[in-house]
C-alpha positions as CSV (number, residue, x, y, z in Angstrom):
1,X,170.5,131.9,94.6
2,X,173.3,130.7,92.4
3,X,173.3,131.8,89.0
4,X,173.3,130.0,86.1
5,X,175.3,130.2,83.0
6,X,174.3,127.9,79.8
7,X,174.5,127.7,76.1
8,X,173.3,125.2,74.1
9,X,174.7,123.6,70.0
10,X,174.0,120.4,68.2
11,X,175.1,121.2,65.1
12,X,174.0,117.6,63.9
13,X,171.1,116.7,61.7
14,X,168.8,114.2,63.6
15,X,166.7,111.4,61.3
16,X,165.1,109.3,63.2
17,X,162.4,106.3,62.4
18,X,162.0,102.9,60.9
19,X,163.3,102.3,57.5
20,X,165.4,105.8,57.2
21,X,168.0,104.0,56.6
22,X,167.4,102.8,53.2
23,X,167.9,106.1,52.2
24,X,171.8,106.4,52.0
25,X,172.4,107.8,48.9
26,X,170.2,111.4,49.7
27,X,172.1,111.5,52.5
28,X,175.5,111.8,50.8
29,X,173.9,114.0,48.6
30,X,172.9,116.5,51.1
31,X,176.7,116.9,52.6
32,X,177.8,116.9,48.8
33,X,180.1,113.3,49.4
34,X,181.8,112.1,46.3
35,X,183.8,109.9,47.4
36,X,183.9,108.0,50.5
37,X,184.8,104.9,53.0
38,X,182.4,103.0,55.2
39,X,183.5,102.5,58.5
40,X,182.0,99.7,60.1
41,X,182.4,96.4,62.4
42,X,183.4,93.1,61.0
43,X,180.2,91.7,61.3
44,X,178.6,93.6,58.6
45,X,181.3,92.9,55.9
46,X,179.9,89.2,56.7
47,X,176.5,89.9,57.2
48,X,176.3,91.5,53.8
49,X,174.8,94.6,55.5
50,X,178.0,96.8,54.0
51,X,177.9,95.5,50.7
52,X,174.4,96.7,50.8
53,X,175.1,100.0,51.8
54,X,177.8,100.5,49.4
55,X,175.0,99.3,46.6
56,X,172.4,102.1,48.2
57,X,175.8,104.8,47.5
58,X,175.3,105.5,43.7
59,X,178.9,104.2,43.4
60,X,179.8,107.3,46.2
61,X,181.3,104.5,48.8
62,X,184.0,103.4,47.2
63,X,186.0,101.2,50.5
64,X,185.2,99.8,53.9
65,X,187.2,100.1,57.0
66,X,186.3,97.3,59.4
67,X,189.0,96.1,61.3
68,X,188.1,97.4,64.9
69,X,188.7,96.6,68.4
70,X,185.7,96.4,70.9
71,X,187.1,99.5,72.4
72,X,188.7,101.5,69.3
73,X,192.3,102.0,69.9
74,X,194.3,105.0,68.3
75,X,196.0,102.1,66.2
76,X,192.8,101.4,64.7
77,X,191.9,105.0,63.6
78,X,196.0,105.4,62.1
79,X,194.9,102.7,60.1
80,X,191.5,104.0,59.2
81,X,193.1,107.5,58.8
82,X,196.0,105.8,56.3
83,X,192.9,104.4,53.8
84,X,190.8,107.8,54.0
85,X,194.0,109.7,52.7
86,X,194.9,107.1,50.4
87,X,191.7,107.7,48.3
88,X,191.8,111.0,48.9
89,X,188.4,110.6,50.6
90,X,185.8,113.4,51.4
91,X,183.1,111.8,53.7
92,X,182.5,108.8,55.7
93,X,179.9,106.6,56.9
94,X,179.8,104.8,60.2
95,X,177.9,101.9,60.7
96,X,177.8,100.4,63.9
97,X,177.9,100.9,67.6
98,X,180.3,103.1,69.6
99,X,183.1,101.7,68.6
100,X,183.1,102.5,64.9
101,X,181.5,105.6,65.8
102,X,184.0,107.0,67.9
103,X,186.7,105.5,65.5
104,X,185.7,107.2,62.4
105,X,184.7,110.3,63.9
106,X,188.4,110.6,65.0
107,X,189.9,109.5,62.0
108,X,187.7,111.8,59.8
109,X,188.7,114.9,62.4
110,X,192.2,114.4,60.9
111,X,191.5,112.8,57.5
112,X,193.0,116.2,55.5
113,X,195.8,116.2,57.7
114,X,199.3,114.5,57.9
115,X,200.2,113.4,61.1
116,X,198.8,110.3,63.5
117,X,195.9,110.4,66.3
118,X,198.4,110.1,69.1
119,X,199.0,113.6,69.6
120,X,195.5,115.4,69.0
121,X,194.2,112.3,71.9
122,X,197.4,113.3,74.0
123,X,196.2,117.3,73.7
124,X,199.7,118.0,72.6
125,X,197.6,119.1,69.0
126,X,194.3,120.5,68.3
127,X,191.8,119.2,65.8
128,X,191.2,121.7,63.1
129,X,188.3,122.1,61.2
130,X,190.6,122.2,57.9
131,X,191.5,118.8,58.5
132,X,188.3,117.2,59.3
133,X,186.0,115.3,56.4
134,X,182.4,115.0,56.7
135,X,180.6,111.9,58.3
136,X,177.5,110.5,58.7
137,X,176.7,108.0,61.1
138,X,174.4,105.4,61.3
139,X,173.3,103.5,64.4
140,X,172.9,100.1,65.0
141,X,172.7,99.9,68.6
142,X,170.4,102.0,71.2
143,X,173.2,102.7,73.5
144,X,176.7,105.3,73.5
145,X,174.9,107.9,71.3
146,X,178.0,108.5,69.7
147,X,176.2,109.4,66.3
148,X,175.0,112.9,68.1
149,X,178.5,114.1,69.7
150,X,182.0,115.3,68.9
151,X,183.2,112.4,71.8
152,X,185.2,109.9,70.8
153,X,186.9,107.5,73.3
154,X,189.6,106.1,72.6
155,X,192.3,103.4,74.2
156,X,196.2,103.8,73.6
157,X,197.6,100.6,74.2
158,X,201.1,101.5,73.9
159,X,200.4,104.3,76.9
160,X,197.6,101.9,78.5
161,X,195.2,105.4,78.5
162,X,191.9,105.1,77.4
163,X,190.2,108.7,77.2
164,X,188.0,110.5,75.8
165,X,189.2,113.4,73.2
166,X,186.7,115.8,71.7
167,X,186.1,118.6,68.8
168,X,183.5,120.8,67.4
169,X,184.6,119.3,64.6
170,X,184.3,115.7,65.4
171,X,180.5,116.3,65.2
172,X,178.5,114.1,62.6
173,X,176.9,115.9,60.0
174,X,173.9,114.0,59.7
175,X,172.9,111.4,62.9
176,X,170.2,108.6,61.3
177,X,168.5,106.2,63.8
178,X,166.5,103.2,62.2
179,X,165.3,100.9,65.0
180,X,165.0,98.6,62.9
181,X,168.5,98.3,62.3
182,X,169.0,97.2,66.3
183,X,166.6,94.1,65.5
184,X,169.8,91.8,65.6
185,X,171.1,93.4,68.6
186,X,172.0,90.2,71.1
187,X,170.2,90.2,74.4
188,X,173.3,90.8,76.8
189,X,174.4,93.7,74.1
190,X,170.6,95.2,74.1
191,X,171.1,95.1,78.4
192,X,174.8,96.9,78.6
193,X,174.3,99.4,76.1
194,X,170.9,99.9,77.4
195,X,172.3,100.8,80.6
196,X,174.8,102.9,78.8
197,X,171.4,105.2,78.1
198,X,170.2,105.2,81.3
199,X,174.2,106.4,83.1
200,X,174.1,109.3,80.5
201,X,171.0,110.4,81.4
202,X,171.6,110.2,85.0
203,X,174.8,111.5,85.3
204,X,174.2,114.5,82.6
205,X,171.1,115.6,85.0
206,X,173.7,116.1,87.8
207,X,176.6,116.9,86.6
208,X,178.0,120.6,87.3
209,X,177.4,121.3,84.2
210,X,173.4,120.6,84.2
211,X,171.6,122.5,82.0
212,X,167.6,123.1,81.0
213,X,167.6,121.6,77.8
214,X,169.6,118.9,78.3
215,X,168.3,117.7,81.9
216,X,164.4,118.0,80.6
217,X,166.2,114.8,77.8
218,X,168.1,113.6,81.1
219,X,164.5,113.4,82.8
220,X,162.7,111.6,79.3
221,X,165.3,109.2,78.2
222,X,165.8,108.1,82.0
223,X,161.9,107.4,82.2
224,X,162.0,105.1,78.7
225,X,164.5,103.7,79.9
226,X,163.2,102.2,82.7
227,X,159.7,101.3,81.0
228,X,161.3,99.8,78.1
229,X,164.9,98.0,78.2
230,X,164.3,95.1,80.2
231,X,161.0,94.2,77.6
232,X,163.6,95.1,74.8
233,X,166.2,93.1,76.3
234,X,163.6,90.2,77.0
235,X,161.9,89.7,73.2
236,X,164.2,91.7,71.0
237,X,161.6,91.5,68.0
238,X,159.7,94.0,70.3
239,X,159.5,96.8,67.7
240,X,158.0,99.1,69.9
241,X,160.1,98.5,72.6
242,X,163.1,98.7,70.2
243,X,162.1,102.2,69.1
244,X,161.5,103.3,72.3
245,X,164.8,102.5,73.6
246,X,166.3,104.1,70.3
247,X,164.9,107.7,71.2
248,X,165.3,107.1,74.8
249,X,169.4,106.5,73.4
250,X,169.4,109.8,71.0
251,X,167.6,111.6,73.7
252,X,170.3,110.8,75.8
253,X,172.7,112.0,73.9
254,X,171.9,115.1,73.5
255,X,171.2,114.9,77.1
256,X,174.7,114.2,77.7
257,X,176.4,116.5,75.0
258,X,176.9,119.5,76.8
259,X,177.1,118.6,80.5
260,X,179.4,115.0,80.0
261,X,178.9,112.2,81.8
262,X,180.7,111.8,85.3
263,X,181.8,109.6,88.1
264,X,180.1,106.3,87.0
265,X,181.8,106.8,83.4
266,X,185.2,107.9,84.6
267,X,185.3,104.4,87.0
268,X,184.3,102.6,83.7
269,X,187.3,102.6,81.9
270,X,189.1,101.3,84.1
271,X,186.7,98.1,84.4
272,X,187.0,97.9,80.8
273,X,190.5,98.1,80.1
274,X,192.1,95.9,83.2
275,X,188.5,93.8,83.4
276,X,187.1,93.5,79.7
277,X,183.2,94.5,80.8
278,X,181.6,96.0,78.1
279,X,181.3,99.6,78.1
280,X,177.7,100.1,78.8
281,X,178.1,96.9,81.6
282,X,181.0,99.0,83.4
283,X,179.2,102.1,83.6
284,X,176.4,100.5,85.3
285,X,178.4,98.9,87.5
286,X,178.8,101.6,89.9
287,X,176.0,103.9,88.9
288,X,173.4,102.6,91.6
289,X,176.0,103.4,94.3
290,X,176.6,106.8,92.6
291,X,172.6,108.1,93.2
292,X,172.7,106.8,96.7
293,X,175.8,108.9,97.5
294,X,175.1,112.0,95.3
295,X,171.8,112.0,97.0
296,X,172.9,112.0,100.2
297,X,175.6,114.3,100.1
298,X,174.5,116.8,97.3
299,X,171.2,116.9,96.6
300,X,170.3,120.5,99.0
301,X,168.1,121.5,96.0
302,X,166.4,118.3,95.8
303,X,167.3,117.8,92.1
304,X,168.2,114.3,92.6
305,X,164.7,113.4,94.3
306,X,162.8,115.2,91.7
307,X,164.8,113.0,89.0
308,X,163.5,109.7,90.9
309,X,160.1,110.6,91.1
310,X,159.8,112.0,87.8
311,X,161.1,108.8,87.3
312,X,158.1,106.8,88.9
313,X,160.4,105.8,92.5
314,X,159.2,107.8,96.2
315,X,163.2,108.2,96.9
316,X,166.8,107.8,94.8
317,X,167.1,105.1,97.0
318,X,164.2,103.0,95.7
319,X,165.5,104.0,92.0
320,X,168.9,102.9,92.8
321,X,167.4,99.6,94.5
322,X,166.0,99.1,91.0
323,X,168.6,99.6,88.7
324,X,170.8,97.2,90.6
325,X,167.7,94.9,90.4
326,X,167.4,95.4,86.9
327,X,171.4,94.5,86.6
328,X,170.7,91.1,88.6
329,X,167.6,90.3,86.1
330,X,169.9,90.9,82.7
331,X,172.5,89.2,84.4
332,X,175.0,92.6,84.8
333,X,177.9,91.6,86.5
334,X,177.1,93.5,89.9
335,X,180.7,92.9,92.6
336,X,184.6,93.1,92.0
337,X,184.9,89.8,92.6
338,X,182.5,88.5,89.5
339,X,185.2,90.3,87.3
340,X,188.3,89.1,89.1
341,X,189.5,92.2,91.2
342,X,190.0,90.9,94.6
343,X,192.8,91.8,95.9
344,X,193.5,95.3,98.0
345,X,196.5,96.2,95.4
346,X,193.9,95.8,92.4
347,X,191.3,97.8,94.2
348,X,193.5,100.6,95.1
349,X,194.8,100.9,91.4
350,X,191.5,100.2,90.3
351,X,190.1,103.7,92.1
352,X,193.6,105.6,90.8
353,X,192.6,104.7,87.5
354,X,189.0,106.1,87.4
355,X,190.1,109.4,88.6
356,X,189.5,110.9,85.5
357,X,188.5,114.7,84.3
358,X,184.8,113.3,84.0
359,X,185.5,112.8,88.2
360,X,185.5,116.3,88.2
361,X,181.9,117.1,87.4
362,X,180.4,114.2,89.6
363,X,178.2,116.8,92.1
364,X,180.0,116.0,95.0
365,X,184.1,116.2,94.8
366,X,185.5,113.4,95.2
367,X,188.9,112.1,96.2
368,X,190.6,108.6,95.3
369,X,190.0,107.1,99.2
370,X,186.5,107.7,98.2
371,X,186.2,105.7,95.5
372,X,188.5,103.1,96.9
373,X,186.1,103.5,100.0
374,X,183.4,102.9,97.1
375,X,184.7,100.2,95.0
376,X,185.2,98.1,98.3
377,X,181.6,98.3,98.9
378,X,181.5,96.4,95.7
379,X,183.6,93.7,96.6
């Protein structure tokens, strides 16, 4: 029997429920923030949603940061870093989705500090807890979970990298989650992050670095996901279905915060940054083809068949038959050739590019041939 090693920290403060967001101000309060910046996408500087936040701050916000690529480049955090020094800020609130999650978590890692992201997302520097201001995030989406790790992804465009870099101290101190604030959520948004859930879940439950705690969330988010998103995605005034998909996504989080996620998110970036799909979109892509093969080639202890029929399916076949169902009925972009990659060359570079150090904990090792042999499949 092979032994297992695990520890288990999430030093983040969970609020979840509907209208917990109202309560900004106690929040700030309880991490003793003084004076702060929102962090936040464009469309909430419009929408008017910032300026009420900012009102709920007893005067404590005192800027917003909003200008911020899809897929947060270390450009973006430099010049969210630049504003947090220039007021000499001590806390920050994200507002959003991944993106201004993982921004501002980076940018707050180094706020006290004095040199750019570059080198701490290179690894040629370490975060240090000296340099970090606090954060608290709020989310707006049911989807990366950002809001309940020390993960933030980022894309250097001068390098053409996109990676993940992480830090105890990159953790939020306080995580809220208002469903109600993913009421807006567009359909096609609702579907990729949605998917986003369901990859962490499934790839945290079988990655080498599986753990109890975290694969009995793998096992529960997995199971709201597939009993939820699709009514989510279908009537997005569905409260229920809204809040169900919100805990399936913070769930899956912490699913994911200790094992990481594996092959299906290391071939994403890729898809995002040569291909434009959506985060959430490009993780799905390959995920179905990832429980087939896992299953067949390294699933001796039967883990992966115990996940699908805890999930409701008789085999991991029938569950991946289904998610790549579900993809075809929220209109997920399913072969290479819907995205443009159809040529050998952009294959072959495709696979080099998704090898990754999430690769490394996918169950079975695999090599770049097998993930060209893979992506082919997808044609």
């Amino acid at each position: 029997m092979k032994q297992m090693d695990w520890n288990f920290n999430l030093p983040v403060a969970l609020v979840f429920g509907s209208g917990t967001a109202e309560k900004v101000k106690e929040y700030i309060d309880r991490i003793g923030g003084t004076n702060g910046v929102l962090v936040c996408g464009k469309s909430f500087v419009r929408n008017g949603v910032a300026d009420r936040f900012i009102a709920s701050s007893g005067g404590t916000i005192k800027s917003v940061f909003s200008d911020i690529r899809p897929n947060p480049t270390t450009e973006n955090v430099n010049e969210c870093v630049k504003l947090m020094r220039s007021q000499n800020a001590d806390f920050a609130v994200a507002l959003g989705g991944g993106s201004p999650m993982d921004c501002c978590k980076a940018a707050c890692a180094i706020a006290k500090g004095s040199d750019f992201i570059e080198p701490y997302h290179d690894g040629e520097k370490e975060v240090s807890e000296k340099e970090a201001i606090s954060m608290i995030a709020f989310a707006t989406t049911a989807g990366t979970a950002s809001e309940v790790t020390n993960i933030s992804v980022l894309t250097n465009v001068e390098k053409g990298l996109k990676k993940p870099m992480n830090h105890p101290a990159m953790y939020p101190k306080i995580a809220v989650v208002d469903p109600k604030l993913t009421l807006t959520v567009p359909p096609q948004v609702t579907a990729s992050t949605g998917l986003d859930v369901l990859c962490h879940a499934i790839e945290s439950y079988w990655s080498k670095n599986h753990q109890p705690i975290c694969s009995a969330c793998s096992v529960h988010a997995a199971r709201l996901v597939f009993q939820w998103l699709e009514k989510a995605y279908r009537n997005p005034n569905d409260l229920e279905a809204r809040e169900k998909m919100a805990e399936a996504s913070i769930v899956s989080g912490v699913a994911f915060s200790h094992p990481r996620t594996t092959g299906s998110h290391a071939c994403s970036f890729p898809l995002t940054n040569r291909y434009g799909l959506p985060h959430g979109e490009a993780c799905a892509f390959t995920i179905d083809y990832f429980v087939r093969f896992n299953a067949e080639n390294a699933d001796g202890d039967g883990r992966i068949a115990a996940l699908a029929r805890d999930c409701g399916f008789d085999s991991p076949a029938a569950m991946a038959a289904e998610i790549h169902a579900m993809k075809n009925r929220m209109g997920m972009k399913t072969n290479l050739s819907e995205i443009g990659c159809t040529s050998d060359e952009d294959i072959r570079q495709l696979a080099k590019e998704s090898m990754s150090m999430l690769m490394t904990l996918n169950p079975v090792t695999l090599t770049e041939e097998d993930i060209y042999t893979m992506f082919c499949a997808l044609r």
